[in-house]
C-alpha positions as CSV (number, residue, x, y, z in Angstrom):
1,X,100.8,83.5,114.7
2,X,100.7,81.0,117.8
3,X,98.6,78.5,118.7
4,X,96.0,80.0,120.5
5,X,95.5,82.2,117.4
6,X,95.2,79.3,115.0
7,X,93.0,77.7,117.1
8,X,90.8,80.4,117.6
9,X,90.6,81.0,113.6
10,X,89.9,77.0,113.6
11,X,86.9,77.6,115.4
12,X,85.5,79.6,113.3
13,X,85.7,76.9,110.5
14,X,84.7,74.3,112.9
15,X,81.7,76.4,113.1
16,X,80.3,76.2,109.8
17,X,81.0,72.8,109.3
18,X,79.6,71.1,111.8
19,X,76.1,70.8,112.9
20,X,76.6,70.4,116.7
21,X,78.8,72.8,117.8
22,X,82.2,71.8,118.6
23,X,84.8,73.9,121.5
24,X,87.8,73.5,120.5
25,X,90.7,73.2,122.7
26,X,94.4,71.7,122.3
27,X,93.6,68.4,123.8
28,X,90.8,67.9,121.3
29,X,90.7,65.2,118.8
30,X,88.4,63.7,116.0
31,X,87.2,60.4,118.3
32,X,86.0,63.4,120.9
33,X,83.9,64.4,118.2
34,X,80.7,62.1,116.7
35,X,79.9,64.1,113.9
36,X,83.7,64.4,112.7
37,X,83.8,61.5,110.0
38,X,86.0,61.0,106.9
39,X,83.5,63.0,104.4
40,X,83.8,65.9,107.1
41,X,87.6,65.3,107.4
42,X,88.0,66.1,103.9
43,X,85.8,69.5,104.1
44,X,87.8,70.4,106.7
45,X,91.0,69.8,105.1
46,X,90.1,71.9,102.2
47,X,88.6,74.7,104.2
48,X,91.5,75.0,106.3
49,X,94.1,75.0,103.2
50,X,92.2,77.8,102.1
51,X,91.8,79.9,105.4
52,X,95.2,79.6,106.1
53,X,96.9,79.5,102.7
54,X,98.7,76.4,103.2
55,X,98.6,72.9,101.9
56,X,99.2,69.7,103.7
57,X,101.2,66.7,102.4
58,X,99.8,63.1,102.3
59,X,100.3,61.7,105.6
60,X,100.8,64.7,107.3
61,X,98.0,65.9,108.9
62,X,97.1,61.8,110.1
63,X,100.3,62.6,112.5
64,X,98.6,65.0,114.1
65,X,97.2,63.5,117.8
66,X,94.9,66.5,118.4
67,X,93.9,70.0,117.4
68,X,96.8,71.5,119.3
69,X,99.6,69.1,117.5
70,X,97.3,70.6,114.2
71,X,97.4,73.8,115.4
72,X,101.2,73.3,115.2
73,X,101.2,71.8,111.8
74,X,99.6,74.8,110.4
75,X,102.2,77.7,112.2
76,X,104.5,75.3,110.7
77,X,104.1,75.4,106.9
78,X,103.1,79.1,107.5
79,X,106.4,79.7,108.3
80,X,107.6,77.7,105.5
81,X,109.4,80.0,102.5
């Protein structure tokens, strides 16, 4: 899986969260996005552990500048034994 796959499976979840819909790309980022809050942070969170069958540790996804450095975050603990 690379990134452009991730990201396109992203999209899909971005797509039933939010209202307004969101393109994603690498370069974008929460503060790009008015609707993306803390309460829709945490939906997110959850819906993408669950997509992707992964789960983040605390801290970890905060490190994350963008959807591309997420996208990244994600291949990684996929590839995690």
């Amino acid at each position: 899986m690379n990134q452009a796959e991730v990201i396109a499976k992203l999209q899909t979840i971005f797509d039933t969260i939010f209202l307004e819909p969101v393109v994603l790309t690498p370069a974008i980022s929460a503060k790009d996005v008015p609707e993306w809050d803390s309460l829709t942070h945490i939906s997110l969170m959850v819906s993408v552990e669950k997509a992707f069958g992964v789960r983040f540790r605390v801290g970890e996804v905060e490190n994350a500048k963008n959807v591309g450095e997420f996208a990244d975050l994600i291949i990684k603990r996929k590839l995690e034994p």
